[in-house]
py3Dmol code that shows the C-alpha trace and the ligand (Angstrom):
import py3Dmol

protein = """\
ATOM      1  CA  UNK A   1      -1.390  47.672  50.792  1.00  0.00           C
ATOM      2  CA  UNK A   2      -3.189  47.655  47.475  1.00  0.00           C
ATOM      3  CA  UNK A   3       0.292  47.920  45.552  1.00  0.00           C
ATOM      4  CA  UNK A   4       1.304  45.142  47.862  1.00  0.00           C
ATOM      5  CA  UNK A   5      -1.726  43.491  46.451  1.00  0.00           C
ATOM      6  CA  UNK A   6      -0.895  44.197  43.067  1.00  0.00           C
ATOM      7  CA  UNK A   7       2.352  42.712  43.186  1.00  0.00           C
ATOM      8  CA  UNK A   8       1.366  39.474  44.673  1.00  0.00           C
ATOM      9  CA  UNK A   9      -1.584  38.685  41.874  1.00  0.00           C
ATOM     10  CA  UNK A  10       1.170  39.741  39.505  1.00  0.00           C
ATOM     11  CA  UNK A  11       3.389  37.167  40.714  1.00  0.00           C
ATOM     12  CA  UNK A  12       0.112  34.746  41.026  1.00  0.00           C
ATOM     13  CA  UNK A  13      -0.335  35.128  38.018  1.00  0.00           C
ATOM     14  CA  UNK A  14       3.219  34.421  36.130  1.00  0.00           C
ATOM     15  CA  UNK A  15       3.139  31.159  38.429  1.00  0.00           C
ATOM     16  CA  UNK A  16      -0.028  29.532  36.758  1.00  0.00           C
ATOM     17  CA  UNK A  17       0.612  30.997  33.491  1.00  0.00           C
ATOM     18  CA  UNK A  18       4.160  29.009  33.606  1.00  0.00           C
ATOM     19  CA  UNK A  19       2.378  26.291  35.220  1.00  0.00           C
ATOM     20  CA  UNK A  20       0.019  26.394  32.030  1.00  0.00           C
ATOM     21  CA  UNK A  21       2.837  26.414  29.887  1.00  0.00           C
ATOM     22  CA  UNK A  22       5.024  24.056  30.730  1.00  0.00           C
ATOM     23  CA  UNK A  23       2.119  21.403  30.211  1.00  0.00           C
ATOM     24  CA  UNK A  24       1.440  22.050  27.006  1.00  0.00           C
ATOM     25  CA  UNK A  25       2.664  19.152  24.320  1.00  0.00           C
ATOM     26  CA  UNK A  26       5.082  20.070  21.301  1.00  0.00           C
ATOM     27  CA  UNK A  27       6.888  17.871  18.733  1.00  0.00           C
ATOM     28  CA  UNK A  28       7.678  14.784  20.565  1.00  0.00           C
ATOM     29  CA  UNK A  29       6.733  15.346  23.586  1.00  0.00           C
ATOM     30  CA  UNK A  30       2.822  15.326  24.653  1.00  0.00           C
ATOM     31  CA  UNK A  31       2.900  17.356  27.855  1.00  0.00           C
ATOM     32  CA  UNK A  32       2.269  16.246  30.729  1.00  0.00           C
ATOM     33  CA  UNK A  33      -0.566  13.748  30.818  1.00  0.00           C
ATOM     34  CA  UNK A  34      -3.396  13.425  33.606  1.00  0.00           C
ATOM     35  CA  UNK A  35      -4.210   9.996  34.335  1.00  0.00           C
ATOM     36  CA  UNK A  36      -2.039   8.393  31.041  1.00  0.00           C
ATOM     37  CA  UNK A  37      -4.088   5.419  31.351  1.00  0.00           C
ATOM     38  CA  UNK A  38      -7.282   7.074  30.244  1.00  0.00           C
ATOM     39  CA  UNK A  39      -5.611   7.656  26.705  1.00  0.00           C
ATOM     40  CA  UNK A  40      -3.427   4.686  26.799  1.00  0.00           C
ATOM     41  CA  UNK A  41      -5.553   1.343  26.611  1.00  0.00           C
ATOM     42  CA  UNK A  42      -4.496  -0.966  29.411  1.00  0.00           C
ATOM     43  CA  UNK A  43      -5.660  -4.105  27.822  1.00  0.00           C
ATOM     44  CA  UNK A  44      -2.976  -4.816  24.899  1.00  0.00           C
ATOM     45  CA  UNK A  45      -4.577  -3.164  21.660  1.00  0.00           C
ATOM     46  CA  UNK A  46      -3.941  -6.136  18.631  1.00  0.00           C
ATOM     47  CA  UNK A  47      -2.641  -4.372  16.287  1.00  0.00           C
ATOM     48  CA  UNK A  48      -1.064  -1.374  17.933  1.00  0.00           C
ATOM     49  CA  UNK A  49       3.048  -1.649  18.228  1.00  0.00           C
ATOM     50  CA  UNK A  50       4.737   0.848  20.091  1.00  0.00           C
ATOM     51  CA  UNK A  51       8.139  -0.062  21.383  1.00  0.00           C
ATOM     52  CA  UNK A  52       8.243   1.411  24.501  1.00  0.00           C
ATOM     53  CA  UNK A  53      11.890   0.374  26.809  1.00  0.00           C
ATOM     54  CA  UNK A  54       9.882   0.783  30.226  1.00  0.00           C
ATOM     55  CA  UNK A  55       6.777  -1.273  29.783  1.00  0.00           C
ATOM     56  CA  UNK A  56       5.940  -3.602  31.309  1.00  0.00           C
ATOM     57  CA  UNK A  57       7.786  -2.290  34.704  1.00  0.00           C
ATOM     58  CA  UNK A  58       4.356  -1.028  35.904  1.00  0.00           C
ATOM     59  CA  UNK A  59       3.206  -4.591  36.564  1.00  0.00           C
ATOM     60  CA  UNK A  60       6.599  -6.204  37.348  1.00  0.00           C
ATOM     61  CA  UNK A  61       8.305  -4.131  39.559  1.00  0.00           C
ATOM     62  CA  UNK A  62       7.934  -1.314  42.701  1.00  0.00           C
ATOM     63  CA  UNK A  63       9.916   0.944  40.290  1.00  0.00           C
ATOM     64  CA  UNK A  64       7.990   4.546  39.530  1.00  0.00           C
ATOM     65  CA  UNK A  65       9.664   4.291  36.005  1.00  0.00           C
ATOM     66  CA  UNK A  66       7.141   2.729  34.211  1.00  0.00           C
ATOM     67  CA  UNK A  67       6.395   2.860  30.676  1.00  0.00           C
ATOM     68  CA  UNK A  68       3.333   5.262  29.425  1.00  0.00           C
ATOM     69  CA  UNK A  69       2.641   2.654  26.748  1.00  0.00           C
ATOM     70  CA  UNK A  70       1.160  -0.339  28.069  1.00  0.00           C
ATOM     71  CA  UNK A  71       0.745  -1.803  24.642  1.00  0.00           C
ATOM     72  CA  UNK A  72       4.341  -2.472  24.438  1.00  0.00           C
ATOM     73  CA  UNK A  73       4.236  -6.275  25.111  1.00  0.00           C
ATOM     74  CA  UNK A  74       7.307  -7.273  27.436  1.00  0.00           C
ATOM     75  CA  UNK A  75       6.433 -10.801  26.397  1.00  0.00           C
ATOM     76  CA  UNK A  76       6.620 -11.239  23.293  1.00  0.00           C
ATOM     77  CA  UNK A  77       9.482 -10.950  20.245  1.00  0.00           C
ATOM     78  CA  UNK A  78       9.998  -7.225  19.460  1.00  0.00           C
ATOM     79  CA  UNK A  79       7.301  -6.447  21.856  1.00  0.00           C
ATOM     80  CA  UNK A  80       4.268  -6.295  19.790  1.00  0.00           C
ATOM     81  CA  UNK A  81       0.764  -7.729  20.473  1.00  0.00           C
ATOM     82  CA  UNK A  82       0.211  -9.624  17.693  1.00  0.00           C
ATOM     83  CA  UNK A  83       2.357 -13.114  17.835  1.00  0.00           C
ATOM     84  CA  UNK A  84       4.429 -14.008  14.718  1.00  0.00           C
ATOM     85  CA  UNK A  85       3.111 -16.897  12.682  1.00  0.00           C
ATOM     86  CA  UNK A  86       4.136 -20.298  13.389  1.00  0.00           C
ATOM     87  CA  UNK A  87       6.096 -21.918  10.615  1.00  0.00           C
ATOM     88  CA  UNK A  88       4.966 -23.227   7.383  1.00  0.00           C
ATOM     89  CA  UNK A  89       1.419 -20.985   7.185  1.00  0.00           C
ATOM     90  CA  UNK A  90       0.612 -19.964   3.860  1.00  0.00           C
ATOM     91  CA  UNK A  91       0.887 -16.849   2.745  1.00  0.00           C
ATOM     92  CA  UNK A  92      -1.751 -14.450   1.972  1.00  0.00           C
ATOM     93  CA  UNK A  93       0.561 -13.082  -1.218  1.00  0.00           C
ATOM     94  CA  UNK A  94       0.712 -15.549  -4.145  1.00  0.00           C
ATOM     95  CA  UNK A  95       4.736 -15.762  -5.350  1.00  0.00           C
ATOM     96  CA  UNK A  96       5.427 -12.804  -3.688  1.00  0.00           C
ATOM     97  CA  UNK A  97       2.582 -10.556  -5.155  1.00  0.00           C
ATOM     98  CA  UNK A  98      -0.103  -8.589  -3.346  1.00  0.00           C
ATOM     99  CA  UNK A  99      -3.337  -8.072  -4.565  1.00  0.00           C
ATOM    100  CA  UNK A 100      -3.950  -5.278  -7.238  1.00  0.00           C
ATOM    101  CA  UNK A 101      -5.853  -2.606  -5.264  1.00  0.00           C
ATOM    102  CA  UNK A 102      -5.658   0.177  -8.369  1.00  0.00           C
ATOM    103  CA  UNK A 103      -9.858   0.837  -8.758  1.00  0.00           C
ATOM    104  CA  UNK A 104     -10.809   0.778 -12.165  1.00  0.00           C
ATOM    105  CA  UNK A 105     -11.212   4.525 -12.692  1.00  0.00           C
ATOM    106  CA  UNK A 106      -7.832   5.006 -11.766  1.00  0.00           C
ATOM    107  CA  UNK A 107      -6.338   4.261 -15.029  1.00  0.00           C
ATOM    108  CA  UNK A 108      -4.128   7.378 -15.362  1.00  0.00           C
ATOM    109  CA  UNK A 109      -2.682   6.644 -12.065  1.00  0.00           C
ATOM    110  CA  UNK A 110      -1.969   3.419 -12.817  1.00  0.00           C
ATOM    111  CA  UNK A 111       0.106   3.998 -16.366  1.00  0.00           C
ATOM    112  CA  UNK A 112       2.335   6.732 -14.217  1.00  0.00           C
ATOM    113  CA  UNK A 113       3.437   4.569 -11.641  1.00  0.00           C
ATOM    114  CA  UNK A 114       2.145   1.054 -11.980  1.00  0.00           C
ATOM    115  CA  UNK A 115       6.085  -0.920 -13.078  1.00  0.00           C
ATOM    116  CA  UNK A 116       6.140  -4.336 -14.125  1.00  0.00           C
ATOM    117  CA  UNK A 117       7.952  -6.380 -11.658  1.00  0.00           C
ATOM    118  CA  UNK A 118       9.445  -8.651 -14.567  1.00  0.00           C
ATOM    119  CA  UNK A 119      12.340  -7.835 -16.584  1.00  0.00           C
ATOM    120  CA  UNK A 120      12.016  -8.965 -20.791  1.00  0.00           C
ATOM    121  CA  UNK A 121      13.743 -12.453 -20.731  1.00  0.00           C
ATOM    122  CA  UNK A 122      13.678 -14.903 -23.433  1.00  0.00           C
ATOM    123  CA  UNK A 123      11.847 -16.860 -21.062  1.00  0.00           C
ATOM    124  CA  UNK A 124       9.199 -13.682 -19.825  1.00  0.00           C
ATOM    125  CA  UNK A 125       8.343 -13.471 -23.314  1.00  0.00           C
ATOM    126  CA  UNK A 126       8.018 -16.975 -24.624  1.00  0.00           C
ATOM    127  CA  UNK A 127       5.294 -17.388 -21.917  1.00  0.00           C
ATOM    128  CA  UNK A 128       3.600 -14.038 -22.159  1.00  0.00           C
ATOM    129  CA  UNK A 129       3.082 -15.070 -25.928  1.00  0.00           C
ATOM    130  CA  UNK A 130       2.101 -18.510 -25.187  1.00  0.00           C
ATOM    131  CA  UNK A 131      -0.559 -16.644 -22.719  1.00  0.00           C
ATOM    132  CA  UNK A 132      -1.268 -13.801 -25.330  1.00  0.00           C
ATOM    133  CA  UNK A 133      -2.338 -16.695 -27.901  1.00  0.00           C
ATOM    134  CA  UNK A 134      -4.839 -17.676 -25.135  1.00  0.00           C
ATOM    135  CA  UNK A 135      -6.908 -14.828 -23.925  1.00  0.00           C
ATOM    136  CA  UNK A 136      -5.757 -12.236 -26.271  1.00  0.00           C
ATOM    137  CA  UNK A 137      -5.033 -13.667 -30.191  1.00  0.00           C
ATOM    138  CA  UNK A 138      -8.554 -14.010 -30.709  1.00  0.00           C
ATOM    139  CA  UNK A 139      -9.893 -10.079 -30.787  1.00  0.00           C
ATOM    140  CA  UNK A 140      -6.180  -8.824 -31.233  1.00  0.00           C
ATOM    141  CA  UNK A 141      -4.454 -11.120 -33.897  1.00  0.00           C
ATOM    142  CA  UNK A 142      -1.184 -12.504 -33.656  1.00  0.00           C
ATOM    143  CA  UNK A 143       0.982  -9.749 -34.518  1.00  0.00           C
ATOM    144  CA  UNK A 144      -1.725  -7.169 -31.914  1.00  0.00           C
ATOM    145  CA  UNK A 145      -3.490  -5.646 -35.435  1.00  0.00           C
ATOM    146  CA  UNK A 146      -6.719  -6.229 -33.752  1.00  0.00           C
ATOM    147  CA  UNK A 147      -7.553  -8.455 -36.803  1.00  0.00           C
ATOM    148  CA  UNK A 148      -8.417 -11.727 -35.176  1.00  0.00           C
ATOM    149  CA  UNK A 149     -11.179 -13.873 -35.728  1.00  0.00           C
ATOM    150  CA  UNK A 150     -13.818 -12.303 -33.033  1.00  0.00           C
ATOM    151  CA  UNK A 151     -12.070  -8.662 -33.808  1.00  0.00           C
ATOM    152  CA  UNK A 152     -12.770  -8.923 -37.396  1.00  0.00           C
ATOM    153  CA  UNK A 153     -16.591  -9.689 -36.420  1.00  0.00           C
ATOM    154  CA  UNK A 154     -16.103  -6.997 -33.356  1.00  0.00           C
ATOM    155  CA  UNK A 155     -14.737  -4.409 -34.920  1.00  0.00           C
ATOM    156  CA  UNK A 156     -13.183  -1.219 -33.045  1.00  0.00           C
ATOM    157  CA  UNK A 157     -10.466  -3.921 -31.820  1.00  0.00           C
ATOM    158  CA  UNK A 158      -6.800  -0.642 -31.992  1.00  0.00           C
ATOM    159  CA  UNK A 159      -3.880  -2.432 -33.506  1.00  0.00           C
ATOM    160  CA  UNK A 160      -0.749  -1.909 -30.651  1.00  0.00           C
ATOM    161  CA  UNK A 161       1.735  -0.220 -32.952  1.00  0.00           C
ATOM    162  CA  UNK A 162      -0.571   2.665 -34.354  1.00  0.00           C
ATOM    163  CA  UNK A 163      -1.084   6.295 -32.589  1.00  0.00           C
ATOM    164  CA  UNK A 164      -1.558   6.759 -28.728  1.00  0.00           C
ATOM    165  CA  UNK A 165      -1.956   2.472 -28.127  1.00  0.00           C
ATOM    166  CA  UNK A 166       1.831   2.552 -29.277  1.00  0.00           C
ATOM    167  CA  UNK A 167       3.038   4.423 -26.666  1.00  0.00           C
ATOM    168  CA  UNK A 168       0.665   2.980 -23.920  1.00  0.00           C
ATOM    169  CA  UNK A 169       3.073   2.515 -20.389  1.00  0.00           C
ATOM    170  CA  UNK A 170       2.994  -1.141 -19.110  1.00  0.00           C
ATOM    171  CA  UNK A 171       0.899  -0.049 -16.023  1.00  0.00           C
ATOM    172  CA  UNK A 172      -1.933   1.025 -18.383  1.00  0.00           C
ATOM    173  CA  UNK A 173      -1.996  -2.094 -20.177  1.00  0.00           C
ATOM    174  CA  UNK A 174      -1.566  -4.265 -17.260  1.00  0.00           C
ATOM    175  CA  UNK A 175      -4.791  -2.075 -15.835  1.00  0.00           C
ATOM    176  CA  UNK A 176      -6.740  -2.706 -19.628  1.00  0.00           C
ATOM    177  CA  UNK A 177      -5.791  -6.029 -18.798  1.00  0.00           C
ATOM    178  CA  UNK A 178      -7.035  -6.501 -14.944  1.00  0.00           C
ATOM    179  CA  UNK A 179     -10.089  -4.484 -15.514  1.00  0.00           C
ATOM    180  CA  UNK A 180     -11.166  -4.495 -19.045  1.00  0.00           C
ATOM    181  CA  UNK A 181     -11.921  -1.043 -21.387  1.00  0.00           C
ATOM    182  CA  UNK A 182     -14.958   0.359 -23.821  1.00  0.00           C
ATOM    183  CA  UNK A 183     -16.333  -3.604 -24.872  1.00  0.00           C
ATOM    184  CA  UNK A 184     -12.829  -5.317 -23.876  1.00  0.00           C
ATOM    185  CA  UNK A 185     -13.982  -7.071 -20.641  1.00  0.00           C
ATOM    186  CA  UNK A 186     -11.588  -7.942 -17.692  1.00  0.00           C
ATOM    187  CA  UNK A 187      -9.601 -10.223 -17.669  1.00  0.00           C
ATOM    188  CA  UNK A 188      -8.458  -9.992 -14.261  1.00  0.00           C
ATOM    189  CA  UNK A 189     -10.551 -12.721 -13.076  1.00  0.00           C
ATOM    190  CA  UNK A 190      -8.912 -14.888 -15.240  1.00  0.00           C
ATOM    191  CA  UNK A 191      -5.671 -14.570 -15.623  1.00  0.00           C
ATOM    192  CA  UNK A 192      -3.198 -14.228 -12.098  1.00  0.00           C
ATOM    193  CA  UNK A 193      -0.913 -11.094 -11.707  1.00  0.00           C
ATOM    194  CA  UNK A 194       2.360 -12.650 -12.813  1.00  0.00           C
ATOM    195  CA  UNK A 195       0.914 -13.821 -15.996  1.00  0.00           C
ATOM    196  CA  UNK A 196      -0.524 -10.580 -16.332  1.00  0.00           C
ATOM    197  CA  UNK A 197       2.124  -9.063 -16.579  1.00  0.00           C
ATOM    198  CA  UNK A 198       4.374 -11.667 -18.646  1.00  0.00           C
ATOM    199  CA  UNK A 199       1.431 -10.516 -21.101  1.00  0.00           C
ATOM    200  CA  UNK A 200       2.304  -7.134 -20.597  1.00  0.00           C
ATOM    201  CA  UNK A 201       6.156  -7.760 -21.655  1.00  0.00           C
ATOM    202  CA  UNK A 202       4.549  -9.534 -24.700  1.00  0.00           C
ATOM    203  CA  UNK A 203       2.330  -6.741 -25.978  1.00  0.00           C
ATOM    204  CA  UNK A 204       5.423  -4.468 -25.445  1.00  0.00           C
ATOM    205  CA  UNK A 205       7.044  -5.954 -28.296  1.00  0.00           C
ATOM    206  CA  UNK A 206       3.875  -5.859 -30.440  1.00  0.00           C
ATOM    207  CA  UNK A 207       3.881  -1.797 -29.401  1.00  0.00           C
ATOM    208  CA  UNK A 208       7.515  -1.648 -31.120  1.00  0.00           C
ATOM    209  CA  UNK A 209       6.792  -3.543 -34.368  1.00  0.00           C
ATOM    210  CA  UNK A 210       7.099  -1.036 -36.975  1.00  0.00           C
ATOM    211  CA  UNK A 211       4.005  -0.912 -39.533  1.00  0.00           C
TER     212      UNK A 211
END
"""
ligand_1 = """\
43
HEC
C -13.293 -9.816 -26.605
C -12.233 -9.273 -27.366
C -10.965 -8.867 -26.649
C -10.104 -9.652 -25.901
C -10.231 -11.137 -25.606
C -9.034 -8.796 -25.506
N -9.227 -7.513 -25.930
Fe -8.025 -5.914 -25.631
N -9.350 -4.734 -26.581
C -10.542 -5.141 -27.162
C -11.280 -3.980 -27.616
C -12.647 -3.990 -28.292
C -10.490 -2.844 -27.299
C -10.830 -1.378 -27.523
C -11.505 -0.911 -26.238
C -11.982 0.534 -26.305
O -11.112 1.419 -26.334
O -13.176 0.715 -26.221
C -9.290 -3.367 -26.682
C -8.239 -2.552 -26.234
C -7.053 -3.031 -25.713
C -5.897 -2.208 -25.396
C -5.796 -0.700 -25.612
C -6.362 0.033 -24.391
C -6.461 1.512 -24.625
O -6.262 2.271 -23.678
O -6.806 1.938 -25.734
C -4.951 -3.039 -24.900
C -3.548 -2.639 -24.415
C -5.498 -4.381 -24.887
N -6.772 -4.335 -25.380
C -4.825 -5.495 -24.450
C -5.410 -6.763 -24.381
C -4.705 -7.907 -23.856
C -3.281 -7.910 -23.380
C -5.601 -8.943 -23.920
C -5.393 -10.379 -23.446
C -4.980 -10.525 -22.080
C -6.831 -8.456 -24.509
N -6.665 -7.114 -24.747
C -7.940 -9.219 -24.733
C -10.989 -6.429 -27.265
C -10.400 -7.520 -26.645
"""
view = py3Dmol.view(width=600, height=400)
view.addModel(protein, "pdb")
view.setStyle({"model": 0}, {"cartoon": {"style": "trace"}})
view.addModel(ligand_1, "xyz")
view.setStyle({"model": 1}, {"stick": {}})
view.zoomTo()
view.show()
């Protein structure tokens, strides 16, 4: 009797531990779920989208395949929540460019991998040198020797084609540029990202002058 008892608690046992088991969630798959709709929101979630094949069957049909994501709109294009924009809005990016997130201490980060969308036309560089005459001649100079009129009273003002400014990557100027450096204030404010970096192209060829 008690090895008969044994046995069974053994077997008892093995059952709930494969019951246990076979619950439990790996890769893909998150095991079985009690009550799905306590982790999946039943009101459509804005700006979740999951495309889920079934949804939507839960509400439109007897069928007991339903979907497990009832944020997968059945309603809308590509089932998501959020609708797509009528025609003609304006666009949050200005010619194609998102704002410049970089923060200023990021500087490093933003020479390694910061690339100038704009490749050195004629064109690129007449107008990053009509821009550089505006907001940059007048501490730099016109050849970037940091000998214009304000530099030569500010002093400090690095010519571009001397020591470590010479080799300065295009992401760190376009950052000098955005946020300003030392007594060099930003000129982010002022000047929109394309220019920015038509300046960029500009100072590039400063860089390479020989002196
Ligand atoms: C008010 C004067 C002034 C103006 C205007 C100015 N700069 Fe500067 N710039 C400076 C000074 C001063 C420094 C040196 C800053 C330091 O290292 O403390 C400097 C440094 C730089 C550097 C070198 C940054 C480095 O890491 O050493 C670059 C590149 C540069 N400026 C580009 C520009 C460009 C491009 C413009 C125009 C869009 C411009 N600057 C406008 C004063 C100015």
């Amino acid at each position: 009797m008690i090895v008969m008892n044994k046995i069974l608690s053994y077997i008892g046992l093995i059952v709930i531990g494969g019951l246990i088991i076979s619950c439990s969630a790996k890769d893909d798959y998150q095991g079985l779920e009690y009550a799905p709709n306590m982790y999946h929101s039943v009101p459509y979630e804005p700006m979740t989208q999951i495309t889920d094949k079934d949804a939507g069957n839960w509400v439109n049909s007897d069928s007991d395949i339903y979907g497990e994501y009832f944020n997968s709109n059945p309603n809308n294009p590509h089932m998501m929540n959020l609708r797509v924009p009528p025609a003609n809005v304006v666009a949050r990016t200005k010619n194609g460019y998102l704002p410049y997130r970089v923060p200023k201490d990021s500087i490093e980060y933003a020479g390694k991998y910061v690339k100038n969308p704009l490749d050195s036309t004629a064109e690129v560089l007449a107008q990053g040198k009509a821009l550089f005459e505006i907001f940059c001649i007048s501490c730099h100079g016109a050849t970037g020797q940091g000998d214009g009129l304000v530099g030569q009273v500010m002093l400090g003002v690095p010519a571009y084609n001397v020591g470590r400014v010479k080799d300065l990557p295009e992401g760190w100027i376009f950052h000098t540029i955005t946020w300003g450096r030392g007594r060099m204030y930003p000129l982010g404010p002022q000047i929109p990202i394309e220019k920015r970096w038509k300046i960029v192209r500009y100072v590039q060829t400063l860089q390479n002058q020989p002196n």
